[in-house]
C-alpha positions as a Markdown table, in Angstrom:
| # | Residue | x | y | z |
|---|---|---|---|---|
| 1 | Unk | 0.0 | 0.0 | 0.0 |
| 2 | Unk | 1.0 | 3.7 | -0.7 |
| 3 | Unk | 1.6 | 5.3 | 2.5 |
| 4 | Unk | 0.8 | 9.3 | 3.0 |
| 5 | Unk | 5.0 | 9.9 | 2.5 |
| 6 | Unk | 4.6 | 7.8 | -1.0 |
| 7 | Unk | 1.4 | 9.4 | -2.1 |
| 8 | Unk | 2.9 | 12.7 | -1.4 |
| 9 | Unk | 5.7 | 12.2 | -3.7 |
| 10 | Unk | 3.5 | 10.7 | -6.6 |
| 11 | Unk | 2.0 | 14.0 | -6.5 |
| 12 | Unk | 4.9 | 16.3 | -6.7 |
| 13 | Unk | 6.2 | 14.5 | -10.1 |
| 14 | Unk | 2.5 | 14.8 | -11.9 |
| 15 | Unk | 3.2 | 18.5 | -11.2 |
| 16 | Unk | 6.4 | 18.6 | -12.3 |
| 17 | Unk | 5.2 | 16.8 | -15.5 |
| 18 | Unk | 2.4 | 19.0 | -16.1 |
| 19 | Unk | 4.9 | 22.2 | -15.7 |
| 20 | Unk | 7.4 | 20.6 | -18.1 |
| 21 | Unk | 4.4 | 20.0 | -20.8 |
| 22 | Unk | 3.3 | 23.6 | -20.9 |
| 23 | Unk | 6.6 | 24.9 | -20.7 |
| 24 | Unk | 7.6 | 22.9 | -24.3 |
| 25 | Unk | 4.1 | 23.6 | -26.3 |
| 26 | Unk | 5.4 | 27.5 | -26.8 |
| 27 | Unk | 8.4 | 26.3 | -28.7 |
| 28 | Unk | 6.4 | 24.1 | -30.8 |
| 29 | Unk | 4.0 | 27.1 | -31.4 |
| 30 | Unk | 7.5 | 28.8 | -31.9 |
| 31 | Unk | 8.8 | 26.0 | -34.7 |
| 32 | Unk | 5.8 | 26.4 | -36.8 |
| 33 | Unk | 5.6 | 29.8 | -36.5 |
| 34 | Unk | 8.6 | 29.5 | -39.1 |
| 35 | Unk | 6.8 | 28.2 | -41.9 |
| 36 | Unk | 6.2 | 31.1 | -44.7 |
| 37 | Unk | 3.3 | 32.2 | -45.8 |
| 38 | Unk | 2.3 | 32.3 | -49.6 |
| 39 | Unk | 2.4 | 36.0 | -49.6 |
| 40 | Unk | 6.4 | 35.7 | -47.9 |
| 41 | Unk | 7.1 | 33.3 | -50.7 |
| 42 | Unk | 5.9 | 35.8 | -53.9 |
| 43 | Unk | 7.8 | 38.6 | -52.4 |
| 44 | Unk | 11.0 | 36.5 | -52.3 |
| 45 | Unk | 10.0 | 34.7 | -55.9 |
| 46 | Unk | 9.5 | 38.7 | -57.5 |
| 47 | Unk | 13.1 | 39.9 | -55.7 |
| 48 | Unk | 14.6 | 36.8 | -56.7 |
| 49 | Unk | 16.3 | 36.3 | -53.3 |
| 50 | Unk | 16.8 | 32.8 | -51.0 |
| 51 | Unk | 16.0 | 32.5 | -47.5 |
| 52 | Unk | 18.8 | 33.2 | -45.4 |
| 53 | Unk | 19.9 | 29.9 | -43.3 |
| 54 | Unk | 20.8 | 31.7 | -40.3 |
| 55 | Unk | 17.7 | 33.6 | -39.9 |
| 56 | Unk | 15.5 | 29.9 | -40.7 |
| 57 | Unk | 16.9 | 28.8 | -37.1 |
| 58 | Unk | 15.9 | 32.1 | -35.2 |
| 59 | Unk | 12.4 | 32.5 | -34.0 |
| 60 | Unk | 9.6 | 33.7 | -36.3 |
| 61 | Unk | 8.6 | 37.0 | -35.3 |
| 62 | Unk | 5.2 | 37.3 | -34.2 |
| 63 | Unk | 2.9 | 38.9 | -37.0 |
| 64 | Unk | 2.0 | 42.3 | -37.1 |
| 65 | Unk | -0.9 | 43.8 | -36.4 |
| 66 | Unk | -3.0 | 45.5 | -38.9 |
| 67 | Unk | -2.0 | 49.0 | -39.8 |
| 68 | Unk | -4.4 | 51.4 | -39.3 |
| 69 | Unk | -4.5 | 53.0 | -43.1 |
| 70 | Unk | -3.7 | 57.1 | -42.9 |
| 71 | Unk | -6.4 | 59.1 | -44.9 |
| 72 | Unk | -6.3 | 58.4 | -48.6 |
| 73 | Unk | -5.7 | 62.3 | -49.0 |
| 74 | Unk | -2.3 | 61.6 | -47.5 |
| 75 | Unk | -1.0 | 58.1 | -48.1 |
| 76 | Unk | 1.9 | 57.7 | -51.6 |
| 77 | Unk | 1.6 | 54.8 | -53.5 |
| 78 | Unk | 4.6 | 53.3 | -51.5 |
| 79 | Unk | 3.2 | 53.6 | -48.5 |
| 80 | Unk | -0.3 | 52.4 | -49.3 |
| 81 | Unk | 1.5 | 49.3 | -51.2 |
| 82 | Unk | 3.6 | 48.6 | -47.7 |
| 83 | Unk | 0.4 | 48.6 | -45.7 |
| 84 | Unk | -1.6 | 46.3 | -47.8 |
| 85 | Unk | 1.7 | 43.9 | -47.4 |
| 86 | Unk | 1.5 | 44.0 | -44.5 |
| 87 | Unk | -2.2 | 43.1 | -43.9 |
| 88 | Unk | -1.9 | 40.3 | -46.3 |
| 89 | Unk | 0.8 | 38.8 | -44.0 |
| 90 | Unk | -1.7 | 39.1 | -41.5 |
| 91 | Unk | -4.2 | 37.6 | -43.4 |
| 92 | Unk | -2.7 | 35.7 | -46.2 |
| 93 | Unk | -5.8 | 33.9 | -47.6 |
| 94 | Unk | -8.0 | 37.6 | -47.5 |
| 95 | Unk | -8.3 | 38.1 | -51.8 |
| 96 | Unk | -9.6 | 41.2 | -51.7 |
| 97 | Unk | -6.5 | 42.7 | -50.4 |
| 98 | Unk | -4.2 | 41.0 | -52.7 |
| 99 | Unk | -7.0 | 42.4 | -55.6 |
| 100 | Unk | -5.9 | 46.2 | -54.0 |
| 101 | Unk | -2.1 | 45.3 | -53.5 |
| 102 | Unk | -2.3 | 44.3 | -57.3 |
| 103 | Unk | -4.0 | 47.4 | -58.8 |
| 104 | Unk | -1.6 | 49.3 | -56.8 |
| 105 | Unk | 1.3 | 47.7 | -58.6 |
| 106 | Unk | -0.6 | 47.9 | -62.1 |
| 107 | Unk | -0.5 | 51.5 | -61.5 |
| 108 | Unk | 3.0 | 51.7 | -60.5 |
| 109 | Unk | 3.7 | 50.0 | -63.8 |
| 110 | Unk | 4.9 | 46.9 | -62.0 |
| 111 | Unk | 3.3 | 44.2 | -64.0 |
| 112 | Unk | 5.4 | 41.5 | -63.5 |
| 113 | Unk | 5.1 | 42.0 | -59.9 |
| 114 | Unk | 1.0 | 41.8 | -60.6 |
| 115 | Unk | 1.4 | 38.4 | -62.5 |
| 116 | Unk | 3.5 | 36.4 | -59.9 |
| 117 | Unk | 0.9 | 37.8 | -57.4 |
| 118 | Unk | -2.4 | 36.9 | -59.4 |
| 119 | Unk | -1.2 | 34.1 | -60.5 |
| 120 | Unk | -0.4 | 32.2 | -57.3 |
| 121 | Unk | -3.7 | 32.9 | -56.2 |
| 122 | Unk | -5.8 | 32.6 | -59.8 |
| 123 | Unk | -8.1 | 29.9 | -57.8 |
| 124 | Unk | -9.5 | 32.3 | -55.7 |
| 125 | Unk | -9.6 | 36.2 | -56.9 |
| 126 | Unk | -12.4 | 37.4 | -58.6 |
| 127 | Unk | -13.3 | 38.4 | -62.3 |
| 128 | Unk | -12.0 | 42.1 | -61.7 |
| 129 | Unk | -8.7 | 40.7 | -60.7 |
| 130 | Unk | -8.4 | 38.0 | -63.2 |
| 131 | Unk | -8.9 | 41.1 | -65.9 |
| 132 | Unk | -6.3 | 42.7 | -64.4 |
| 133 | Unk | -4.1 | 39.6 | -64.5 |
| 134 | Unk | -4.7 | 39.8 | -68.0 |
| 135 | Unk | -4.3 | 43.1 | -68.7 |
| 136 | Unk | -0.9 | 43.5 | -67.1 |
| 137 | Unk | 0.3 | 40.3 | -69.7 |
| 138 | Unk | -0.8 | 42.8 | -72.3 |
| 139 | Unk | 1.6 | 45.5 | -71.2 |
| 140 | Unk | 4.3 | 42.9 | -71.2 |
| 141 | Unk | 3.7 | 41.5 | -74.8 |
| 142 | Unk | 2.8 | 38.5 | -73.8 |
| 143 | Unk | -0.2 | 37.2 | -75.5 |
| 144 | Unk | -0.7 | 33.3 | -74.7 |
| 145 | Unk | 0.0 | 34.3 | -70.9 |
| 146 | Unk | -3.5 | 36.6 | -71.7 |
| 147 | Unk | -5.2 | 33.9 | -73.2 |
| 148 | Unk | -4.7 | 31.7 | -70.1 |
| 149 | Unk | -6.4 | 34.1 | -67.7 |
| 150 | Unk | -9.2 | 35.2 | -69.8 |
| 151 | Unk | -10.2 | 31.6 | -70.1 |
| 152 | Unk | -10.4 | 31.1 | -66.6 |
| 153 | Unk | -13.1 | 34.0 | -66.7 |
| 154 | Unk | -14.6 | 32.6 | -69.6 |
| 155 | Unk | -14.5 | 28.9 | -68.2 |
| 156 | Unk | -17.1 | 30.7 | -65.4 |
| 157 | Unk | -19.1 | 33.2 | -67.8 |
| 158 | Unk | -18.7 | 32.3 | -71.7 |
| 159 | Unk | -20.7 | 36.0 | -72.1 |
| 160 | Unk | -17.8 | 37.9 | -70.4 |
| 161 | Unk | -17.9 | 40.3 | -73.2 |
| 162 | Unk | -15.5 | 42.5 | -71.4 |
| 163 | Unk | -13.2 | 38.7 | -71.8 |
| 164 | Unk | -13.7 | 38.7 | -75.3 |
| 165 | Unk | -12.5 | 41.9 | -76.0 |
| 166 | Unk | -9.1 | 41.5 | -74.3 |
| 167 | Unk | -9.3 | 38.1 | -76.1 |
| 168 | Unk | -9.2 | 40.0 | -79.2 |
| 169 | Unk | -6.5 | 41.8 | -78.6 |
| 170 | Unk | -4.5 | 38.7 | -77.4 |
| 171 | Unk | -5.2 | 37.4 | -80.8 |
| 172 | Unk | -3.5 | 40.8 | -82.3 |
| 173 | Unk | -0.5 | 40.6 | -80.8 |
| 174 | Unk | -0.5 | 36.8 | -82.0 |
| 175 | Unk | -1.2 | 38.7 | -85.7 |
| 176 | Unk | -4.3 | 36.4 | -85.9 |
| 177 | Unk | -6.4 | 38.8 | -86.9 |
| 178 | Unk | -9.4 | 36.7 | -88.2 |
| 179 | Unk | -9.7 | 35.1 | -84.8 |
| 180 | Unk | -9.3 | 38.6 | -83.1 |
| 181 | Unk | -12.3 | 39.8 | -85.6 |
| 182 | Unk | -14.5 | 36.8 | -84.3 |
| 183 | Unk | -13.9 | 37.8 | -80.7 |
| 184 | Unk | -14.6 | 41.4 | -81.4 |
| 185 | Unk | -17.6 | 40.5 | -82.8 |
| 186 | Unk | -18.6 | 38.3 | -80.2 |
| 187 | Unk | -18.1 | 41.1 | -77.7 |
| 188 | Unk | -20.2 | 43.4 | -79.6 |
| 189 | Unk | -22.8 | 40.7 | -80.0 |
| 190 | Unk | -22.7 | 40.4 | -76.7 |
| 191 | Unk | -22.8 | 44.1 | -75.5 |
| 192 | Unk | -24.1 | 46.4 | -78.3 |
| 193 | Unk | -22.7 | 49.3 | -76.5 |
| 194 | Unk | -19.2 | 48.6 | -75.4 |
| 195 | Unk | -17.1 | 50.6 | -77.8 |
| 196 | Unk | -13.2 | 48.8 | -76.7 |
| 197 | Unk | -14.7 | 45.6 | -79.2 |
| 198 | Unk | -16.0 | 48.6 | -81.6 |
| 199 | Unk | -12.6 | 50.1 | -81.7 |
| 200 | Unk | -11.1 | 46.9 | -82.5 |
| 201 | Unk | -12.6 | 46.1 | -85.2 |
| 202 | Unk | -12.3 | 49.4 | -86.5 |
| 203 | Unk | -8.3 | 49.4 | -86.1 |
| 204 | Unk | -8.2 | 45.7 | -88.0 |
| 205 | Unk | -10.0 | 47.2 | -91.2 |
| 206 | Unk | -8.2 | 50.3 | -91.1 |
| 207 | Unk | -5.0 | 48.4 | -91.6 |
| 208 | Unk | -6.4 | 47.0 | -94.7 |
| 209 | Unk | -4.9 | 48.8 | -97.9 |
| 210 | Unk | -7.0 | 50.7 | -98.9 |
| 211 | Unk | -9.2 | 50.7 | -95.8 |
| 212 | Unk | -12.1 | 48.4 | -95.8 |
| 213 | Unk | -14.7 | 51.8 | -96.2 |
| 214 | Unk | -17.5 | 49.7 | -96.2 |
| 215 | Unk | -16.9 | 47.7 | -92.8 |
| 216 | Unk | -16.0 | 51.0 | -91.3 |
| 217 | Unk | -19.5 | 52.6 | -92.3 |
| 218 | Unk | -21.3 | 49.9 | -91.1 |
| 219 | Unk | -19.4 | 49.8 | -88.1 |
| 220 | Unk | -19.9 | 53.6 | -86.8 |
| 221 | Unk | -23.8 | 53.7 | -88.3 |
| 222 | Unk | -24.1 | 51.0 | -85.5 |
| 223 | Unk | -22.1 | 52.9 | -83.1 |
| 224 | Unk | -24.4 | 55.7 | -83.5 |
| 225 | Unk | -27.5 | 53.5 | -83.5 |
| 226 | Unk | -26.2 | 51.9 | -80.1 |
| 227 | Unk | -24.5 | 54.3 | -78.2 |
| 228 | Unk | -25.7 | 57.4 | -79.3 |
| 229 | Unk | -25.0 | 60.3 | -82.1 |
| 230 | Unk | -21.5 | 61.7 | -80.5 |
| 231 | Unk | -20.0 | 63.8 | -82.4 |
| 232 | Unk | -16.6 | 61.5 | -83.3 |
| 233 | Unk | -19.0 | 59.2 | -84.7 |
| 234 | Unk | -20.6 | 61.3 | -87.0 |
| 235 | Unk | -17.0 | 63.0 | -87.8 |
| 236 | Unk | -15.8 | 59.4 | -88.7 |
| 237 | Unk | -18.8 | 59.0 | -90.8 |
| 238 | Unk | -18.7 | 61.9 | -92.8 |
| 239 | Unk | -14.6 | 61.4 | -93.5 |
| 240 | Unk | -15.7 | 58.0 | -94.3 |
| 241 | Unk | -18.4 | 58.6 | -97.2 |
| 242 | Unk | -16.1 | 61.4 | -98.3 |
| 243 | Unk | -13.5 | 59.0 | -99.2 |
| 244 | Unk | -16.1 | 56.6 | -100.7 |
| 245 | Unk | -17.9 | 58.9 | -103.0 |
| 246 | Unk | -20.9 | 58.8 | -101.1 |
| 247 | Unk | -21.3 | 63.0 | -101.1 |
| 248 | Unk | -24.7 | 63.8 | -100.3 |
| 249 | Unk | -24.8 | 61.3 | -96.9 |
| 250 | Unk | -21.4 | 62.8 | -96.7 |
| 251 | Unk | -22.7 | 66.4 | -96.3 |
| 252 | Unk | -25.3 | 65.4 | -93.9 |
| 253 | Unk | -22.9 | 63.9 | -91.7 |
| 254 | Unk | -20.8 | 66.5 | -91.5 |
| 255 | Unk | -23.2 | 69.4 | -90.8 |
| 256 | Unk | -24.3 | 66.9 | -87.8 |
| 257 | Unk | -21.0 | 66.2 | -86.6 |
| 258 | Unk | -20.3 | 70.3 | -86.7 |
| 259 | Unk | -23.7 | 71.0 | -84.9 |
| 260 | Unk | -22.6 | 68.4 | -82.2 |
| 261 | Unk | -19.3 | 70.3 | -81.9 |
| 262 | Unk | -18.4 | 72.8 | -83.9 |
| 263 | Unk | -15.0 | 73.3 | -82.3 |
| 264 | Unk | -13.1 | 70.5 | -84.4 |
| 265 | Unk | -11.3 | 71.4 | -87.6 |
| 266 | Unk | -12.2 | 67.8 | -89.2 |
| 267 | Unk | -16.2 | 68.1 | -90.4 |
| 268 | Unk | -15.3 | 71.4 | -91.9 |
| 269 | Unk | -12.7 | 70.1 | -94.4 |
| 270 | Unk | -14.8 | 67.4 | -95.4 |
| 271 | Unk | -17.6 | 69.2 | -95.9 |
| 272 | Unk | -15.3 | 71.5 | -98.5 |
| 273 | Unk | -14.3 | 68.7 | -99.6 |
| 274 | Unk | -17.6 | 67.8 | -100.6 |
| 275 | Unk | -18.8 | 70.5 | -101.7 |
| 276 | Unk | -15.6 | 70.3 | -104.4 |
| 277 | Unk | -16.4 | 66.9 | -105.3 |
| 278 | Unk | -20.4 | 67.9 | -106.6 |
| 279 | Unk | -19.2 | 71.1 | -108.3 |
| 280 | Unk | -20.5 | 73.7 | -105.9 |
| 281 | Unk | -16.5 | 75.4 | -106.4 |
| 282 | Unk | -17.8 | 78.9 | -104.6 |
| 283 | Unk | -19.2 | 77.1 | -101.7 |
| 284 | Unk | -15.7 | 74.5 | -101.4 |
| 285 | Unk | -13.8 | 77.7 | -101.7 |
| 286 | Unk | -15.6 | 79.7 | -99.1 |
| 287 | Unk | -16.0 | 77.1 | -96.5 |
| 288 | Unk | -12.0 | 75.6 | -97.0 |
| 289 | Unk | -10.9 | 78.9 | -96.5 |
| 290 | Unk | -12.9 | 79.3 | -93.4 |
| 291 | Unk | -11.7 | 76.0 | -91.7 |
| 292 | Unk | -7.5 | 77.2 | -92.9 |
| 293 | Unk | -8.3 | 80.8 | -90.9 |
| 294 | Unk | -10.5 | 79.4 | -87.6 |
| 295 | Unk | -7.8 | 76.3 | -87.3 |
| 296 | Unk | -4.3 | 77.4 | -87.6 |
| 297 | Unk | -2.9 | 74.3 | -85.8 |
| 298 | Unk | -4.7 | 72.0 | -88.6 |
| 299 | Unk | -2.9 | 70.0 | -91.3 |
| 300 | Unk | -5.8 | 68.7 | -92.5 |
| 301 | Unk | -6.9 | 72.2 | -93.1 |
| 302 | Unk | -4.2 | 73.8 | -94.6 |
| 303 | Unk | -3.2 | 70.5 | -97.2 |
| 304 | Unk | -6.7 | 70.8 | -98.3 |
| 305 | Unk | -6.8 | 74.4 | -99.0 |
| 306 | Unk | -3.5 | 74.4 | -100.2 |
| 307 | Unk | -4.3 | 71.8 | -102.8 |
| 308 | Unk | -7.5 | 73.7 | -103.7 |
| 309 | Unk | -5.7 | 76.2 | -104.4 |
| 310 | Unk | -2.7 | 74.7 | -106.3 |
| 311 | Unk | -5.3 | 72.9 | -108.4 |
| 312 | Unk | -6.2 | 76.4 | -109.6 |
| 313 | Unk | -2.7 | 77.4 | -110.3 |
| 314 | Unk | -2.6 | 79.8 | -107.5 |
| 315 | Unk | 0.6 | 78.2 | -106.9 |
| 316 | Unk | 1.6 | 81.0 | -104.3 |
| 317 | Unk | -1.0 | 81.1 | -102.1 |
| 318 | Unk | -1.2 | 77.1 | -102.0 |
| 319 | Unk | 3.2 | 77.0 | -101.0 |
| 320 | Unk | 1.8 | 79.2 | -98.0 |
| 321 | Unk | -0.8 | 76.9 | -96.5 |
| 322 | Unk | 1.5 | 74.0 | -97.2 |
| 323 | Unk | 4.3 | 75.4 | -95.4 |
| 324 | Unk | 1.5 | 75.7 | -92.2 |
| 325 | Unk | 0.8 | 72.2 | -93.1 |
| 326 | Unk | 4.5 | 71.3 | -92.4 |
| 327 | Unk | 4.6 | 73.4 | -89.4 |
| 328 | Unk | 1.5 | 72.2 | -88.1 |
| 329 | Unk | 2.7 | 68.9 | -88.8 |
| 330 | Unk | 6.5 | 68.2 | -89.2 |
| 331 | Unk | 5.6 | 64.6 | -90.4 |
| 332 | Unk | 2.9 | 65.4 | -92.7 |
| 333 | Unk | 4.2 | 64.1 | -96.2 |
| 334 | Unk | 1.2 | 64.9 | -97.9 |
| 335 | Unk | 1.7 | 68.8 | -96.6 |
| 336 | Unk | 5.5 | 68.6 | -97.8 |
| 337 | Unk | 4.9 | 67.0 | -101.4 |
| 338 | Unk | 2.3 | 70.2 | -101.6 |
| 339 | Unk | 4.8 | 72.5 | -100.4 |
| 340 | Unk | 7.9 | 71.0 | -103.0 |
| 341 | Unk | 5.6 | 70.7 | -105.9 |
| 342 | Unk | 4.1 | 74.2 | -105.5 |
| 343 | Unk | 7.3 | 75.8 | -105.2 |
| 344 | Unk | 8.4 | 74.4 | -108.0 |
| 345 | Unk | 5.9 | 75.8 | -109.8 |
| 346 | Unk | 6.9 | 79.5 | -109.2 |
| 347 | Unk | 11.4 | 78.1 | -109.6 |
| 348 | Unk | 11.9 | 78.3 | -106.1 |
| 349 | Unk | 14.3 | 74.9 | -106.3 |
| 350 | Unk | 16.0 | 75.2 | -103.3 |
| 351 | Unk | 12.9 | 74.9 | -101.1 |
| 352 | Unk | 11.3 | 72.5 | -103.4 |
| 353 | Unk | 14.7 | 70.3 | -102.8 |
| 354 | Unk | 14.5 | 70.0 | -99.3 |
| 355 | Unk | 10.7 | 69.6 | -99.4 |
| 356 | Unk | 10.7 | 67.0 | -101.8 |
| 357 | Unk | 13.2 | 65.3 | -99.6 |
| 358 | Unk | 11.0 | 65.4 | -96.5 |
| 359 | Unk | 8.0 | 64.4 | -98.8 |
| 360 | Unk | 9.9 | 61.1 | -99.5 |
| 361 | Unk | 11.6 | 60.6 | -95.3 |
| 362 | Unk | 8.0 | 60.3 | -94.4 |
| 363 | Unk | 6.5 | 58.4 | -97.2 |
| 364 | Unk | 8.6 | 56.5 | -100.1 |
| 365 | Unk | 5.7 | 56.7 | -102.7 |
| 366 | Unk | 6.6 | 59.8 | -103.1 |
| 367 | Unk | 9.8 | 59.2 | -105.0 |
| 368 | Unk | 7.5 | 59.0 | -108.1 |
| 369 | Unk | 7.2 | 62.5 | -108.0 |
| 370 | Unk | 10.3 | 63.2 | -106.8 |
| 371 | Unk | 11.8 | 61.7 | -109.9 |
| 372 | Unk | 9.2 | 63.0 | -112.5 |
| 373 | Unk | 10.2 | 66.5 | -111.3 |
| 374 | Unk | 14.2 | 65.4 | -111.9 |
| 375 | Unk | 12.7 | 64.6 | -115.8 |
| 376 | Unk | 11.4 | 68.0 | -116.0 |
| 377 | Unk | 14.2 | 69.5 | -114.9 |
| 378 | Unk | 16.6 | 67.3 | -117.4 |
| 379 | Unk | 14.4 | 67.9 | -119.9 |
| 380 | Unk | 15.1 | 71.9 | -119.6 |
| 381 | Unk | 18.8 | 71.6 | -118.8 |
| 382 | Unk | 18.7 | 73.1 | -116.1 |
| 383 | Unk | 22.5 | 72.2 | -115.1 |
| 384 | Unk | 22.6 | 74.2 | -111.8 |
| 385 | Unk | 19.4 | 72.0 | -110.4 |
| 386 | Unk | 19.4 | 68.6 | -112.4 |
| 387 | Unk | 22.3 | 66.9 | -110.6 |
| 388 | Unk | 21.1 | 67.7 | -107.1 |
| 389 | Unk | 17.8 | 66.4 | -107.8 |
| 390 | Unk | 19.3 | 63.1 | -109.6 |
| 391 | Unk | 21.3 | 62.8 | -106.6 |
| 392 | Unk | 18.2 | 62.9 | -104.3 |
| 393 | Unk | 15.8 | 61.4 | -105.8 |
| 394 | Unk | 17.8 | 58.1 | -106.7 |
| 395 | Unk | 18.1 | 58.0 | -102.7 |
| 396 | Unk | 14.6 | 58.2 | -102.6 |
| 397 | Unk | 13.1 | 54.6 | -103.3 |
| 398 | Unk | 10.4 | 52.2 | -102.1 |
């Protein structure tokens, strides 16, 4: 039997094991406390760096509490990019503040940074993040890496137009432009009113040569029907049926697009143009003139009244407004072909020399005339000008 001395004793040690078990369970909480979380492992993956083996055997430190965000009025970019760090370490599974840490680095242009992040967590953020995903692969060139996240959207909602769209321009960078024509479509389809898909079908049949003018009408008559009369549309429409042919719905058009907003130099032109083009010459004259003198900074305005002009040998007048053109618009070549063959006209050679050249540096078709002028000038003898144009001009090719 256990006498009182014995029982005693038995005691004492079940209280010394007791002790000894609460005294080891804090460095087990301590050992685990080691283990990363997935945010600790992006930042290391996005710096490239490896954990340092003398810190792995030194204590975890224990996790910091939430900051307390300063008003928005005052908190950088930095700071507000440190603070949702430091939440997420907090809370490491919480996706709506990776979504915020992510658009913060999309709009400190760090998109590889935004990848490494969505991606590690593409199972649980939410279409607005997985857009973003997508969109930062666009600003790095990287198509197929686009086409990945969008069809985790679409794998969830196949009439994600918003998806589509962006799919579209995946499929343009991949210079598939029939299959980024079916998703614009699909997008418009989709929404009737969401212009990104609009605008990129509009960009895939302006790099048609010539310009798919048909596509493009159809395309901006639905805009308007859609989304409303605004006044680009209309301004697009009228340049449009101006460059088909298609006067009288061109006039109409533009006197819309010029009611809507009269403050653009575009509709006015066109409207000359027009006016040109169904021989009402007085009119064309008039209103040309009036869209060169209310918009100065135009080269649209100036090349056309300059060629009006130069098409009725008023050769001096028309090297003027080309010479705006040119200053309007250093690159125009269309304004400095005006300017070099309307100063030949009137003999001025050394200013149709360097125009000519400029003409051809910003478009090579222009070496035809560049040449024909060198004929003319052979053809006259004219020894002091001939060899500096041959000279020129044979640089000048396609």
């Amino acid at each position: 039997m256990m006498n009182g001395l014995n029982f005693n004793r038995f005691l004492f040690i079940l209280f010394l094991a007791f002790v000894s078990l609460l005294v080891t369970e804090p460095t087990s909480a301590q050992t685990l406390g080691q283990e990363k979380d997935e945010f600790s492992l992006f930042e290391e993956e996005v710096n490239n760096s490896t954990p340092d083996s003398k810190k792995a055997s030194k204590p975890a430190a224990p996790a910091p509490t939430a900051a307390t965000p300063p008003p928005a009025s005052t908190e950088t970019s930095d700071e507000k990019i440190e603070r949702l760090k430091k939440e997420i370490r907090t809370g490491p599974k919480n996706v709506a503040l990776i979504g915020q840490l992510a658009e913060e680095l999309y709009k400190k242009e760090q998109y590889e940074k935004v990848t490494l992040l969505l991606w590690k967590h593409v199972d649980k953020i939410d279409r607005k993040s997985l857009l973003l995903l997508a969109r930062a692969h666009e600003k790095r060139q990287e198509p197929s890496e686009m086409i990945r996240a969008l069809n985790v959207i679409l794998g969830k909602n196949d009439k994600d137009f918003e998806s589509y769209s962006l799919m579209g321009n995946a499929h343009v960078l991949l210079r598939k432009n029939k299959d980024a024509m079916e998703d614009y479509k699909k997008a418009v389809e989709l929404n009737p009113k969401y212009e990104p898909a609009y605008d990129g079908l509009i960009a895939l049949y302006e790099k048609r040569v010539p310009p798919n003018l048909y596509e493009l009408r159809i395309l901006f008559q639905d805009m308007v029907q859609n989304i409303g009369a605004r006044p680009q549309y209309l301004r697009r429409l009228c340049e449009i049926n101006t460059m088909d042919g298609t006067y009288e719905p061109a006039i109409q058009m533009c006197k819309d697009a010029i009611a809507k907003d009269p403050k653009v130099a575009d509709a006015y032109v066109y409207l000359g143009v027009c006016y040109k083009a169904i021989g009402e010459d007085k009119t064309a004259l008039n209103t040309l003139k009036k869209a060169s003198q209310d918009f100065p900074q135009s080269e649209l305005a100036q090349y056309h009244y300059g060629k009006l002009l130069e098409d009725q040998k008023n050769y001096v007048e028309a090297m003027k407004l080309y010479k705006k053109g040119t200053e309007a618009d250093a690159q125009a070549a269309r304004s400095w072909l005006g300017l070099a063959t309307s100063s030949f006209e009137i003999r001025k050679f050394e200013l149709s020399l360097l125009a000519y050249k400029n003409a051809c540096k910003y478009d090579k078709k222009n070496a035809v005339a560049f040449r024909r002028a060198t004929t003319i000038l052979r053809n006259q003898k004219n020894s002091q000008w001939v060899g500096k144009f041959e000279e020129a001009s044979e640089t000048c090719t396609f």
